[in-house]
C-alpha positions as CSV (number, residue, x, y, z in Angstrom):
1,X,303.8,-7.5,129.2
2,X,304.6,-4.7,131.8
3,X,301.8,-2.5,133.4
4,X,303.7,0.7,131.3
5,X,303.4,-1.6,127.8
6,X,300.1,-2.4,128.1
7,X,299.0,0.7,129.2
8,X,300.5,2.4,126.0
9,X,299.1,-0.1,124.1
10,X,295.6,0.3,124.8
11,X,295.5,4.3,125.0
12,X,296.9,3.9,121.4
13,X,294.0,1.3,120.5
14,X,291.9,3.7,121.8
15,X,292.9,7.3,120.5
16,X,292.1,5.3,117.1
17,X,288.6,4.7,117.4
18,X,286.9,8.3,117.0
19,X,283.8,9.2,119.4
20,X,280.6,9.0,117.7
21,X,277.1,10.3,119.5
22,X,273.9,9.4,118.8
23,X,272.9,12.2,117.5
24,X,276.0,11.9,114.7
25,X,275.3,8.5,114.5
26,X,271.1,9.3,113.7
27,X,272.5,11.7,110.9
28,X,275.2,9.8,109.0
29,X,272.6,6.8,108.8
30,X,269.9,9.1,107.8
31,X,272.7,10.7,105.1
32,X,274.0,6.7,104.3
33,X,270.2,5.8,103.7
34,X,269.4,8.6,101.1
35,X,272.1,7.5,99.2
36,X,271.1,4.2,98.9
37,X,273.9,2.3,100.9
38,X,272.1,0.3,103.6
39,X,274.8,-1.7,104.6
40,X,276.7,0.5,106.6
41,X,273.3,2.5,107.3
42,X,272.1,-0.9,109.5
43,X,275.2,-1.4,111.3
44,X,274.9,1.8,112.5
45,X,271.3,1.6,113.6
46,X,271.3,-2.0,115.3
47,X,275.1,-0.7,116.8
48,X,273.2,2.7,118.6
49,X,269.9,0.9,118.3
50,X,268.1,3.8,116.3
51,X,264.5,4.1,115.8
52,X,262.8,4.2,112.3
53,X,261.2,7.8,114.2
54,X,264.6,9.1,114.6
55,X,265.7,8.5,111.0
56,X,262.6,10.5,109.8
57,X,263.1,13.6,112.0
58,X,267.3,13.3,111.0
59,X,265.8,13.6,107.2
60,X,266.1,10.0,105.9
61,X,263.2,9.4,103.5
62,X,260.1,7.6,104.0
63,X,261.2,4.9,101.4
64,X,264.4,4.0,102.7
65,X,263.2,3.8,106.2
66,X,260.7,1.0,104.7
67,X,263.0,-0.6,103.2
68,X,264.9,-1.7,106.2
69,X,261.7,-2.0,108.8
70,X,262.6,-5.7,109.4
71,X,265.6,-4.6,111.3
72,X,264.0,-2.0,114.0
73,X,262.6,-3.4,117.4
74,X,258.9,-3.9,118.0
């Protein structure tokens, strides 16, 4: 593949994957874990490596931040 081809390639591969910060990423996991669906809530905290602190200050509740302690570092 050409240096032109591959270059289009990627930049499309890329323009498809949306930018995400952390602080985004701390409130849709804090949002996910309110509503009860932890699956996507974890692989969004082990991806940006949250903290069970920074779920409670982004408004998740106490309960749901329990529930998952197993998967925050010590």
């Amino acid at each position: 593949m050409g240096k032109s081809k591959s270059r289009i390639f990627r930049k499309g591969i890329n323009d498809q994957i949306t930018k995400v910060t952390r602080e985004d990423a701390t409130k849709n996991a804090a949002k996910l874990l309110n509503a009860n669906i932890q699956n996507e809530a974890k692989d969004i905290i082990t991806m940006f490596g949250l903290d069970a602190e920074e779920l409670l200050e982004a408004g998740a509740s106490y309960e749901s931040v329990v529930a998952i302690k197993n998967i925050f570092k010590k």
